[in-house]
C-alpha positions as CSV (number, residue, x, y, z in Angstrom):
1,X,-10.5,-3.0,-2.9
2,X,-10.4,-5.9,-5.6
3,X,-10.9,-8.4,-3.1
4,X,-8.1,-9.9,-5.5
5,X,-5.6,-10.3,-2.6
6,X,-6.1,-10.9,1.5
7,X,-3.6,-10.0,3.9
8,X,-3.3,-11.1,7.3
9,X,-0.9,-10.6,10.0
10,X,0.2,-13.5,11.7
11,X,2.9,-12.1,14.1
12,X,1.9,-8.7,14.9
13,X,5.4,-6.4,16.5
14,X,5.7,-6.8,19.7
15,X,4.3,-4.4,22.3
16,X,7.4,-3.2,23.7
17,X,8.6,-1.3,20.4
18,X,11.6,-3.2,20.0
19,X,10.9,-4.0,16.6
20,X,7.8,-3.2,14.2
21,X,9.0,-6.5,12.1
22,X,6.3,-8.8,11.7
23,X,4.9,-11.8,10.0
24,X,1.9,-12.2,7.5
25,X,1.0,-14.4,4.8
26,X,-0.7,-12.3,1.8
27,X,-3.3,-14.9,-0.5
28,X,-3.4,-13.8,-4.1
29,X,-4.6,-15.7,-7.1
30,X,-1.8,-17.7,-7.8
31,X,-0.6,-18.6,-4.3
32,X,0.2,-17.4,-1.2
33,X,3.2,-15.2,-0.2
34,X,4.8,-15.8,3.3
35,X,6.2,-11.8,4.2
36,X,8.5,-10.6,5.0
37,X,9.2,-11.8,1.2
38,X,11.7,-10.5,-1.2
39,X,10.7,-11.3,-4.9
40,X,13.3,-11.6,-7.5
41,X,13.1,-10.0,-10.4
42,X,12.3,-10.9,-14.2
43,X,12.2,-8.2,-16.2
44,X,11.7,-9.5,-19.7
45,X,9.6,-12.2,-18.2
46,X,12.2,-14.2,-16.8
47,X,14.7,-13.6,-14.1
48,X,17.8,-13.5,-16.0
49,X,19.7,-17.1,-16.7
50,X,16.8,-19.3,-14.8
51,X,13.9,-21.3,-15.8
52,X,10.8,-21.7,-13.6
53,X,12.2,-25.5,-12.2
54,X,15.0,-23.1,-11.0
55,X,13.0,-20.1,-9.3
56,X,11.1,-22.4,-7.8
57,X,14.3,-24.7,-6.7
58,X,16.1,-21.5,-4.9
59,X,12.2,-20.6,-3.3
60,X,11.0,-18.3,-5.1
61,X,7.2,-17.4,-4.2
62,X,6.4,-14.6,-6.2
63,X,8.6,-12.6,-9.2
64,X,8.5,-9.0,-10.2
65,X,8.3,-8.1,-14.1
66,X,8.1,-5.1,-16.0
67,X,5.7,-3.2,-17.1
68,X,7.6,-1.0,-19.8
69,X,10.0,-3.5,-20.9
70,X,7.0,-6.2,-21.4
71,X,4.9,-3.0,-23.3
72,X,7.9,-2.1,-25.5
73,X,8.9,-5.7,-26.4
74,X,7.1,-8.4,-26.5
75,X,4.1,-6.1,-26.5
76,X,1.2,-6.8,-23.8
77,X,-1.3,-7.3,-26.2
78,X,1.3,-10.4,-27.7
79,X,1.2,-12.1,-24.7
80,X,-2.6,-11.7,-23.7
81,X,-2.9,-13.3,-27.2
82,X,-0.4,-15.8,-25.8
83,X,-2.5,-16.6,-22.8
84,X,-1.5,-14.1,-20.2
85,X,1.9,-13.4,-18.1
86,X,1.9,-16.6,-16.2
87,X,1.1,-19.0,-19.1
88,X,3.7,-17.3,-21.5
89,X,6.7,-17.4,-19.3
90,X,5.0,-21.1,-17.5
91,X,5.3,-20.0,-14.2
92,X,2.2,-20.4,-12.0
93,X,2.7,-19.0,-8.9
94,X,2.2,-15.4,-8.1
95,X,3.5,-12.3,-10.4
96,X,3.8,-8.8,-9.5
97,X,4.1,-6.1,-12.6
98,X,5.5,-3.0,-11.5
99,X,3.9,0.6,-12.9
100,X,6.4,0.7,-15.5
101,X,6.9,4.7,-13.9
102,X,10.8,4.2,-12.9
103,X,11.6,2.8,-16.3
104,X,9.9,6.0,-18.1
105,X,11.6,8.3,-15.7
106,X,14.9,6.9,-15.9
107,X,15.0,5.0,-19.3
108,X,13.6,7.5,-21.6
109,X,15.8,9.1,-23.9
110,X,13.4,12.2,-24.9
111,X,11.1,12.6,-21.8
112,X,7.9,15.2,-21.1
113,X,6.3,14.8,-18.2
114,X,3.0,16.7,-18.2
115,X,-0.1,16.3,-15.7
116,X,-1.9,13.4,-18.7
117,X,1.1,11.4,-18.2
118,X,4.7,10.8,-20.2
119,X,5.7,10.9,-23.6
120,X,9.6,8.9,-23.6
121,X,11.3,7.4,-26.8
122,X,12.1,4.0,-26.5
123,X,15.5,2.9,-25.0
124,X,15.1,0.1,-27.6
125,X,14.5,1.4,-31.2
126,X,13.8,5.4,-30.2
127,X,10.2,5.2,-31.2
128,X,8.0,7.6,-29.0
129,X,5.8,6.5,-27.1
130,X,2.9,7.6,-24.2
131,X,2.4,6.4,-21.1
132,X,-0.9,7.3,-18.6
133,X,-2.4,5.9,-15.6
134,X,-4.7,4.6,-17.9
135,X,-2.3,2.9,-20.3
136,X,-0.4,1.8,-17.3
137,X,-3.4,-0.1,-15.7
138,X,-4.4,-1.5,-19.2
139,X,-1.0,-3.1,-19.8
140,X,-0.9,-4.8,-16.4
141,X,-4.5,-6.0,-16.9
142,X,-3.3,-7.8,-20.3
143,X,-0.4,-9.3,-18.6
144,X,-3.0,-10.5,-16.1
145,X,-0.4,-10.0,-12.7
146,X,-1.8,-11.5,-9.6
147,X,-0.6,-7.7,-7.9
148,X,-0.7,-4.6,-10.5
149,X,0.9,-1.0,-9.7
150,X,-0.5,2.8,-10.1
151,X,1.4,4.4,-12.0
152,X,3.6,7.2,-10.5
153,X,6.3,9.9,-11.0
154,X,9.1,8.3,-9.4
155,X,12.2,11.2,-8.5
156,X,15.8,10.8,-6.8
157,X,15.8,11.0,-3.0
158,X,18.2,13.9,-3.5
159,X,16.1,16.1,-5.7
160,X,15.0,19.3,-4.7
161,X,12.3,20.0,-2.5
162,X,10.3,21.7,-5.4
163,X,10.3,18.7,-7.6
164,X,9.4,16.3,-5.3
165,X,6.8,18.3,-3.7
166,X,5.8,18.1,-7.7
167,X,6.3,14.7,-8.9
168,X,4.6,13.6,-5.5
169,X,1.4,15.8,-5.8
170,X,1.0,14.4,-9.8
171,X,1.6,10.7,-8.1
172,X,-1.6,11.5,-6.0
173,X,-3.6,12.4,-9.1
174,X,-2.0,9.6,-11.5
175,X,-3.2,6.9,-7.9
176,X,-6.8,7.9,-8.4
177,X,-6.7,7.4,-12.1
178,X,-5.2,4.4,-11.6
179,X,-8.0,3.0,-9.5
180,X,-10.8,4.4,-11.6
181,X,-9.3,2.4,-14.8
182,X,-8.3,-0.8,-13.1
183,X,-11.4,-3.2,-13.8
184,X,-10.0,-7.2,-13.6
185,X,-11.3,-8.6,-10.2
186,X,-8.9,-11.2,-10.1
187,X,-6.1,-8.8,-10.0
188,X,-5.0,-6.7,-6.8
189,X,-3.8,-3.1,-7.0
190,X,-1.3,-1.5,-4.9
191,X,-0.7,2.3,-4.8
192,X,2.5,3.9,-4.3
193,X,3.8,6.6,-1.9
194,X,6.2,9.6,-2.6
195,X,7.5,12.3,-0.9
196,X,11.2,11.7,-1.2
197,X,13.4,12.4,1.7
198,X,11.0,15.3,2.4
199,X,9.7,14.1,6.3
200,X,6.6,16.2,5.8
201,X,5.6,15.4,1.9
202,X,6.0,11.4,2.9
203,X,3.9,11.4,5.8
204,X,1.1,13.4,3.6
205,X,1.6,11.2,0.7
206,X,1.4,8.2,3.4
207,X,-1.5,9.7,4.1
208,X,-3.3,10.6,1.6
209,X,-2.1,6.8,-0.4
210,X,-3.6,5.1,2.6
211,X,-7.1,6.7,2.4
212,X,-7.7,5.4,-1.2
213,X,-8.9,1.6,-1.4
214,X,-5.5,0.3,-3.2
215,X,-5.0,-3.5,-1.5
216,X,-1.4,-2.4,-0.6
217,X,0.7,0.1,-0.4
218,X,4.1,0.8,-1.9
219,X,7.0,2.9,-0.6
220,X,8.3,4.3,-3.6
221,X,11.2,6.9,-4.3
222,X,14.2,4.8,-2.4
223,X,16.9,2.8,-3.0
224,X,18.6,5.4,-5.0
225,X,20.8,8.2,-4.0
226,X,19.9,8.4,-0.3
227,X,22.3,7.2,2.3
228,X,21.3,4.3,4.9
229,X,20.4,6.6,7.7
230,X,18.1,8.9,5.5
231,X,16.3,5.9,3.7
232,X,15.7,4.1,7.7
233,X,14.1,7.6,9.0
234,X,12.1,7.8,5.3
235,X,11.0,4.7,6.4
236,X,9.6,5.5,9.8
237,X,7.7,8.1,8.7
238,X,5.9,6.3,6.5
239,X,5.5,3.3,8.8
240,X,4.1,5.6,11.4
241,X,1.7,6.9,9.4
242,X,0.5,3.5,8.4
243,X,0.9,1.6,11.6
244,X,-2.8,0.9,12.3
245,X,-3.3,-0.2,8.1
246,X,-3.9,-3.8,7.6
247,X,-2.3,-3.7,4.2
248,X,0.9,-5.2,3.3
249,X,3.6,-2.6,2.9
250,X,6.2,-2.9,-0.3
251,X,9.5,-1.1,-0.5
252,X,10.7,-1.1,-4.4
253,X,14.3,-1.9,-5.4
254,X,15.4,-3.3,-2.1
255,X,17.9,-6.1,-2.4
256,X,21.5,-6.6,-0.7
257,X,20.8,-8.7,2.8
258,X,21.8,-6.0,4.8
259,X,19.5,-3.6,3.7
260,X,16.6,-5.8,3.8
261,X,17.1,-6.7,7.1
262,X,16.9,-3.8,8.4
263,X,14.1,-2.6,6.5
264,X,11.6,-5.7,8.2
265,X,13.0,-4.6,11.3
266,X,11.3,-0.8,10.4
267,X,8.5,-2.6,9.5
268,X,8.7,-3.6,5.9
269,X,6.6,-7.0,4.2
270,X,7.7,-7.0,0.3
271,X,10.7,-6.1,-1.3
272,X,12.7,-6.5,-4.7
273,X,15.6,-5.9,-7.0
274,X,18.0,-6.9,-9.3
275,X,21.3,-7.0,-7.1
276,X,21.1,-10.6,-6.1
277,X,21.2,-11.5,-9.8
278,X,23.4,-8.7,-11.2
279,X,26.2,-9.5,-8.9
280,X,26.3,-12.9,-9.2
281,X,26.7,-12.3,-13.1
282,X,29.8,-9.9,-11.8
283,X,31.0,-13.3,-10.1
284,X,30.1,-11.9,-6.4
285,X,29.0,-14.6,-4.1
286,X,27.1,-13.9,-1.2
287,X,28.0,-16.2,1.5
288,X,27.3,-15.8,5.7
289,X,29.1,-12.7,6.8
290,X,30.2,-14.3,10.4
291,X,32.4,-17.1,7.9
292,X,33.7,-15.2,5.2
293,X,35.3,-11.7,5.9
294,X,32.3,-9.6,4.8
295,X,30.1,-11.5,3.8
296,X,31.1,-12.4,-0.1
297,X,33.3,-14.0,-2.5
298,X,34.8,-12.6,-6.1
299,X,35.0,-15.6,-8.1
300,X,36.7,-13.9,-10.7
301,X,39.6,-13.7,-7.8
302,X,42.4,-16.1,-8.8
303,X,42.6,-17.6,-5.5
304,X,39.5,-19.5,-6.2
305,X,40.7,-21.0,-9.5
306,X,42.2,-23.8,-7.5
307,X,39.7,-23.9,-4.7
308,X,37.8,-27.5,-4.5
309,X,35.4,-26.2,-1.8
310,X,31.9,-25.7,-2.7
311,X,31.2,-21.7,-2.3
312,X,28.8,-22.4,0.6
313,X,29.3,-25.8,2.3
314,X,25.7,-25.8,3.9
315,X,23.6,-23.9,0.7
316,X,21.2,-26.3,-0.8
317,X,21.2,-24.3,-4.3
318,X,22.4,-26.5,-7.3
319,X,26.0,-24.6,-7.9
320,X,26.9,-25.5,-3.9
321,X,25.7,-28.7,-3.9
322,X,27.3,-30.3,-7.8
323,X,30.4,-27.8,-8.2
324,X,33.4,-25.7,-6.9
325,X,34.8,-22.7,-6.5
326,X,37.4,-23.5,-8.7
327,X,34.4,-25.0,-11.6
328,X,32.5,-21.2,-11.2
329,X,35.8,-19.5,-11.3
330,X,36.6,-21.4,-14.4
331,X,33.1,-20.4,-16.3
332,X,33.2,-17.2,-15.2
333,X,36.9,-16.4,-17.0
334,X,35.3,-18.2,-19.7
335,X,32.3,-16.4,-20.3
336,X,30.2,-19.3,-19.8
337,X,26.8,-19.0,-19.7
338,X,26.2,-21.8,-16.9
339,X,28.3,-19.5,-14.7
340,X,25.3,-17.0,-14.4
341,X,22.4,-19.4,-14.4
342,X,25.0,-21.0,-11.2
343,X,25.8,-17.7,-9.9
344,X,22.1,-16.1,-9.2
345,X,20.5,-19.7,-8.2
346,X,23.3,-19.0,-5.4
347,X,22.6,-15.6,-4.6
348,X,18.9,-15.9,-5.0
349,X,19.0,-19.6,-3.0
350,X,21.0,-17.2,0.0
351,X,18.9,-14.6,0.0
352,X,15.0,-16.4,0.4
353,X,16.6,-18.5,2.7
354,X,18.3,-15.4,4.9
355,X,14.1,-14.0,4.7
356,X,13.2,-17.2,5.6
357,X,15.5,-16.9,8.8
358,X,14.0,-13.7,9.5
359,X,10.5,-15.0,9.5
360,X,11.3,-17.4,11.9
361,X,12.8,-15.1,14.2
362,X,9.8,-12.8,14.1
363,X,7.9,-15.9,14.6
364,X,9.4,-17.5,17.7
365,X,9.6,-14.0,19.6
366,X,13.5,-13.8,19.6
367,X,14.1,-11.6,16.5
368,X,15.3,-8.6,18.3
369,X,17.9,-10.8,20.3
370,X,18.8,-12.1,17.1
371,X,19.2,-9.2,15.4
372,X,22.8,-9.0,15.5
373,X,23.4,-12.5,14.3
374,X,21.8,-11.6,11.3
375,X,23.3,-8.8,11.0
376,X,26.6,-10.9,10.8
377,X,25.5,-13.4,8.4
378,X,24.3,-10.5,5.8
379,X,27.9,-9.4,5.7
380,X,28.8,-5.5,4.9
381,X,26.1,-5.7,2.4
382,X,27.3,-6.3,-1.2
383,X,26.4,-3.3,-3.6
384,X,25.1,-0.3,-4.1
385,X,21.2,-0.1,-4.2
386,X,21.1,2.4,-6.7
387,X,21.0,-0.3,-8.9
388,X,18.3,0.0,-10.8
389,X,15.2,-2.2,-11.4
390,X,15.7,-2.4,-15.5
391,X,18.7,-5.0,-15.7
């Protein structure tokens, strides 16, 4: 292990199996991350419509970017010129780069995926390009990430048996390459598990993910085509297998409060995606579920264009506390660019505070009482998680 990041569980799950939720605090270079955390995402090197003043205004801990995206445009040699990841976008608390391995897979115009790694054409200009473990690794080293990612061969949930079995087995091989080229000591590593839907190949991958000395471990392979029930009992197998591992445990693309939820109470510490952000720029609000009928409001709804209420009357984020509905609606029909920047501090401001709620329930003891009264205030959920981590 790097010895880049230290995780320690502070509220273990209770010994009744009621939940497996529980409550660490994971110490990386730039800061410390309270878990369960869910870490918004900047692609490009900035989460869409915000500045640093406001990631860190809505909570904000740690941010996700991308590894492709950054590779493809600026390049990571640029911005290692530029003085590294957190310099060039000024953001100084923790980053985590994904492998870049969704983006290839599900980006990539002319893909060939062989056992050395993947040769895609740019979404951008339809160059061709290579990616390998190795590359991977050495791009997330340039961005200098507090957390890096082996790369993988992500699949849908609902592919065949064959192909996962496939894509999971190279994700084994591509894990140990990974770990063999990562050299920065200041930088943790996570690897990622596979295995689809597939209760056997995820407990093996689990396994076999777990036995290698990554300083976390991702769930990978979810939050795509699977239904609710079949991602919760994908989930338990892997939790199962890793119940006795004193690494923090990341599920990728994770997002509407819902979801999440119920994911910490399987056992779950990191999580992120684009939803909160990419529905707010759709004009969906999220707002508590037991005070608004399910949980959101559509701005672009022409009820609110004369509604002088704030959107949430107790949120602390900057469009709730300075502005209406009726301002958002306005901007929104507009196509003003403050109406997104507003929009996702909102969404973003709802859903670290809804974690933060969680963390205090784990904390105090009552969080399977609570349970369903945060089930209420996450609403029906507000999108589909198949939306994918390249917005």
């Amino acid at each position: 292990m790097t010895g880049a990041a230290r995780f320690t569980v502070d509220v273990p799950p209770p010994a009744d199996g009621s939940t497996r939720a529980r409550v660490g605090r994971l110490e990386l270079t730039h800061g410390v991350v309270e878990t369960p955390q869910f870490m918004p995402v900047g692609t490009n090197a900035t989460v869409k419509a915000l500045d640093p003043a406001d990631l860190a205004a809505v909570g904000a801990s740690i941010i996700l970017s991308n590894t492709y995206h950054l590779y493809l445009r600026p390049g990571h040699e640029r911005i290692a010129r530029l003085g590294g990841l957190h310099r060039f976008m000024a953001w100084d608390r923790p980053i985590l780069t994904d492998s870049g391995g969704f983006q290839v897979v599900s980006l990539g115009d002319l893909r060939i995926v062989d056992d050395d790694g993947v040769t895609f054409r740019s979404h951008l200009d339809g160059s061709t390009h290579r990616f390998t473990p190795e590359l991977a690794i050495g791009v997330q080293e340039a961005l200098g990430s507090d957390i890096a990612v082996a790369f993988d061969q992500p699949v849908f949930p609902s592919s065949p048996r064959a192909v996962v079995a496939d894509a999971t087995a190279r994700t084994h091989r591509w894990a140990e390459r990974s770990l063999a080229a990562h050299t920065r000591t200041d930088q943790a590593l996570f690897g990622i598990v596979q295995g689809g839907l597939e209760p056997d190949l995820r407990a093996e991958s689990s396994r076999f993910v777990a036995s290698l000395p990554f300083d976390g471990i991702c769930l990978g392979g979810l939050a795509g085509d699977e239904t609710p029930t079949e991602r919760g009992a994908t989930i338990d197998v892997a939790v199962a297998e890793l119940a006795d591992d004193p690494r923090p445990r990341y599920l990728m693309g994770l997002g509407s409060p819902a979801d999440l939820l119920e994911a910490v109470h399987r056992g779950v510490d990191l999580f992120d995606s684009v939803l909160p952000a990419r529905v707010a720029r759709n004009g969906q609000l999220w707002v508590p579920g037991d005070r608004e009928e399910g949980g959101r409001l559509n701005l672009r709804n022409r009820r609110f264009l004369d509604d002088p209420e704030p959107v949430q009357a107790d949120c602390p984020c900057l469009l709730c506390r300075t502005f209406s509905r009726a301002y958002l609606a306005h901007l929104l029909r507009a196509d003003e660019l403050l109406a997104y920047r507003l929009a996702t501090c909102h969404n973003l401001t709802f859903t670290l505070d809804f974690m933060a709620r969680i963390r205090a329930a784990v904390t105090s003891g009552t969080f399977p009482a609570e349970l369903p009264r945060l089930a209420a205030r996450a609403g029906r959920g507000t999108g589909s998680e198949a939306a994918e981590q390249s917005a």
